[in-house]
C-alpha positions in Angstrom: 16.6 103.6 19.8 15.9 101.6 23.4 13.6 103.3 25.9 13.8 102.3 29.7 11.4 103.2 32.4 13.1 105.1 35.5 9.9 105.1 37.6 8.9 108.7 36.6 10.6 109.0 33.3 10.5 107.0 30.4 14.1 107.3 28.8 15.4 107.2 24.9 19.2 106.3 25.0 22.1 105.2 22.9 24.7 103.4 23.5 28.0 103.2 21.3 31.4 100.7 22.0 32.7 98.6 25.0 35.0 99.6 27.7 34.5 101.9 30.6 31.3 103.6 30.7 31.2 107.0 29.6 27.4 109.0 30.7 26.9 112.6 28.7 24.4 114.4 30.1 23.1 117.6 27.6 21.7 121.0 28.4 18.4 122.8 28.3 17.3 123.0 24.6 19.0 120.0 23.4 19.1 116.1 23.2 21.0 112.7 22.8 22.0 114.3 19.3 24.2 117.5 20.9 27.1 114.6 21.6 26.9 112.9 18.2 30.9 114.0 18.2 31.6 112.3 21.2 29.9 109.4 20.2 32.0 108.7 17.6 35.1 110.0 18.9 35.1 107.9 22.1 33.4 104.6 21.3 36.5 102.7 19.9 37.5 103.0 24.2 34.7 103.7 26.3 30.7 102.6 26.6 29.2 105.7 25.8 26.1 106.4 26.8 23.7 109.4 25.5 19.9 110.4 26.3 17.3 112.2 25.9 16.4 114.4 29.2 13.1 113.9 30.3 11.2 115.9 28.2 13.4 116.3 25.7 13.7 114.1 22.7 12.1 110.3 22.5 11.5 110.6 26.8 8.9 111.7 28.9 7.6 115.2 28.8 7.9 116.8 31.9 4.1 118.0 32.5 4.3 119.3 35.9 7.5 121.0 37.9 10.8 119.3 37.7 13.8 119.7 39.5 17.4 118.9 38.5 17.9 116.3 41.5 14.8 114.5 39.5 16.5 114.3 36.7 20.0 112.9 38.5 17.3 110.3 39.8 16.1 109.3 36.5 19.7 109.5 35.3 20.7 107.1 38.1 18.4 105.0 37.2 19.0 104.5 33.8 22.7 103.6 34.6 21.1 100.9 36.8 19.1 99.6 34.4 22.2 99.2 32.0 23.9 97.7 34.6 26.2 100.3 34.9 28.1 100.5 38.2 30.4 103.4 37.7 31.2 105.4 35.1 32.5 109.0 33.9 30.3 111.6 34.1 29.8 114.6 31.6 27.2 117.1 32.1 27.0 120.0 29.5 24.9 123.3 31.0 21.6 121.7 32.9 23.4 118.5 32.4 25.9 119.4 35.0 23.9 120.6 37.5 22.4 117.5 37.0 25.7 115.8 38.0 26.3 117.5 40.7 22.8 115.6 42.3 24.1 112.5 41.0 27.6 113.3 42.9 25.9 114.1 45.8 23.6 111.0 46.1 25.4 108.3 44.8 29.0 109.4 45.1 30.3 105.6 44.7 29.2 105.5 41.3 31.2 108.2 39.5 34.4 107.7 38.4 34.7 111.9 37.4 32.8 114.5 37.1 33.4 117.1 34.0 30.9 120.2 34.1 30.9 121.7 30.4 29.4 125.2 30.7 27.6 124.6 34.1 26.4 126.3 37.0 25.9 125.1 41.0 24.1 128.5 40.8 23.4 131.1 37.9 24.6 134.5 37.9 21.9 137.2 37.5 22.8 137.7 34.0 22.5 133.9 33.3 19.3 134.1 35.3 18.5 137.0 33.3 18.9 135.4 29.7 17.1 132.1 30.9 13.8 133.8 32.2 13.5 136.0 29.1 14.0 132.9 26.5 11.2 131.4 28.9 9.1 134.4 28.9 9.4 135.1 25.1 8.5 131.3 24.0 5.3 131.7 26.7 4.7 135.1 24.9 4.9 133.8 21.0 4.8 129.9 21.5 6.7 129.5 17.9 10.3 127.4 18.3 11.1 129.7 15.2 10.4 133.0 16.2 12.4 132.0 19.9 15.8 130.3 17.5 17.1 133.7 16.2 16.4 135.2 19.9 18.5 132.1 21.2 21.5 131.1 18.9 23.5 134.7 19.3 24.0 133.6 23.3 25.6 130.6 22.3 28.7 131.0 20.8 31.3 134.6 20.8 30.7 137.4 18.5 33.5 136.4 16.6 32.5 132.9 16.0 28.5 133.6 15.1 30.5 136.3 12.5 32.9 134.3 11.1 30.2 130.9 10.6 26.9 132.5 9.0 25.9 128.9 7.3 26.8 127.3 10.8 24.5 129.7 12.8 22.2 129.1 10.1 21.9 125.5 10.2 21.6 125.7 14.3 19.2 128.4 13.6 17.1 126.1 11.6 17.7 123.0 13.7 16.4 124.8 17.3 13.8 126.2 15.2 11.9 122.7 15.4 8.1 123.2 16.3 7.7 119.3 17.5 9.6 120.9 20.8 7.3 120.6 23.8 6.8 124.0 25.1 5.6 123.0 28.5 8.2 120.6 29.2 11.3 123.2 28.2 9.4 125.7 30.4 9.6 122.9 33.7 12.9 122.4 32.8 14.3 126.3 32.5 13.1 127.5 36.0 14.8 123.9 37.2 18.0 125.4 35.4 16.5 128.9 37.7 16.2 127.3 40.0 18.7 125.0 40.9 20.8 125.6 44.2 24.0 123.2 44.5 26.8 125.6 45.8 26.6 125.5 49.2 26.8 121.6 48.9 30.0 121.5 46.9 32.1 120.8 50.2 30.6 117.6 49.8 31.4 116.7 46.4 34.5 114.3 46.7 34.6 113.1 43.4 37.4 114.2 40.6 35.9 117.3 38.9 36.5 119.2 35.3 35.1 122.5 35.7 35.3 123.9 31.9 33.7 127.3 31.2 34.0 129.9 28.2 35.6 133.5 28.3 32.5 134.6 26.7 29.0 132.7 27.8 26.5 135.4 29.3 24.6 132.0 30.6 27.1 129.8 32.6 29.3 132.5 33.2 33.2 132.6 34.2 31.8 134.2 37.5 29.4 131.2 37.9 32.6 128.5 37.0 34.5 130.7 39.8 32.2 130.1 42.6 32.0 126.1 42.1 36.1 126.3 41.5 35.5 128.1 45.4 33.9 125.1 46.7 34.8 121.9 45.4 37.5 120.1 47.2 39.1 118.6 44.5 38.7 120.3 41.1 40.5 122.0 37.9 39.6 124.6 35.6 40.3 124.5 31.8 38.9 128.0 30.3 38.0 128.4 26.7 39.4 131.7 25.6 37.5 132.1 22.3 34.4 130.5 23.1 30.7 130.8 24.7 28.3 128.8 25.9 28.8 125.9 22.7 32.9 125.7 23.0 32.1 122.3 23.3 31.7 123.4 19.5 33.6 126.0 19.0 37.0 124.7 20.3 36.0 121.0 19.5 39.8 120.0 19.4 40.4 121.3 22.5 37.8 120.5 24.5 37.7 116.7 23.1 41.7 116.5 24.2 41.1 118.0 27.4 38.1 115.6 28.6 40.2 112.7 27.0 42.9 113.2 29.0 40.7 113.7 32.0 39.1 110.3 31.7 42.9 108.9 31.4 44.0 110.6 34.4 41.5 109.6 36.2 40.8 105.7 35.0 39.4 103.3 36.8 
């Protein structure tokens, strides 16, 4: 996989078909791989473009305190050095707050905006589950002892249930020790951290506001407040889903940012 230099951040990408460019931004613990789905569900019409979030994957680690407008800088720039003058933009948890910087600073080159289980601001629960996954991996510094702690939050109690070999498999998959443990500790109090609501107002740009009935993290309360603000938005709820509905209702939630991108072509 190509790696381009942003200035601060080295960045591993993929790129799949032709067409209008299509940017998918992932969350926290994840990487370039979390939209494997969308890769091959979109590339027979769009460019689509995923990465690895500084200090996650093949990029930079993030050694030193990060925040989220950083990373819309290095994602900027990465669409620069593509060539990439507009595109959709799809941010999944930390990816959309990430977004929202991007929208902010560079409004000209976003087609739309679709936030997938995002925050302008976390709740105090959300807040709450985010500094104890932080302060547990500082306590035991083992990925695997962290997963089983992790995975639960994720998806609805009927869901994690109903799919043992599923949660099994994502157990076993964020239980990874080649994780750096530094650079997902920059990056969670970023997530903390990150203050975007009162600059909504500003946001202009076409935006998907899609939250699940059930995610403790990016919580329905937390999709209401940026529904509050932004001028020109829609919500699409996921009645039977958490924090992954991106996973749990794939159908859905592929139709629904499909039809966003057509109603809002280029």
């Amino acid at each position: 996989m190509p790696i381009v230099n942003t200035g601060r951040f080295d960045i591993n990408y993929v790129e799949e078909g032709e067409g209008f460019p299509v940017v998918l931004i992932h969350g926290l613990a994840g990487d370039h791989t979390a939209w494997l789905p969308q890769l091959a569900a979109w590339k027979d019409k769009y460019r689509v473009i995923a990465f690895d979030n500084p200090g996650s994957g093949n990029s930079s680690l993030v050694s030193e305190p990060t925040g989220t407008a950083d990373l819309a800088d290095a994602t900027l720039g990465l669409m620069a050095e593509l060539g990439i003058e507009k595109a959709h933009i799809v941010g999944r948890s930390m990816g959309g707050a990430v977004a929202q910087h991007m929208a902010l600073k560079a409004p000209e080159r976003l087609q739309s905006l679709a936030l997938a289980a995002s925050f302008a601001r976390l709740d105090p629960v959300g807040a709450q589950v985010i500094k104890n996954l932080q302060q547990l991996l500082a306590w035991r510094k083992s990925w695997a002892e962290w997963a089983p702690h992790a995975v639960y939050l994720f998806v609805a109690p009927k869901f994690f249930n109903e799919n043992e070999e599923l949660m099994a498999k994502i157990t076993a998959l964020v239980s990874g020790e080649d994780r750096d443990m530094v650079s997902y500790d920059h990056l969670a109090t970023a997530c903390i951290e990150h203050e975007a609501l009162n600059q909504l107002p500003n946001i202009q740009t076409p935006t998907l506001v899609m939250g699940g009935q059930y995610d403790p993290i990016c919580s329905l309360t937390a999709q209401n407040w940026m529904m509050e603000k932004l001028p020109n938005a829609e919500l699409e709820v996921f009645e039977n889903s958490s924090h992954f509905f991106l996973m749990e209702e794939a159908e859905k939630a592929m139709t629904t940012m499909e039809s966003w991108f057509e109603k809002n072509a280029a």
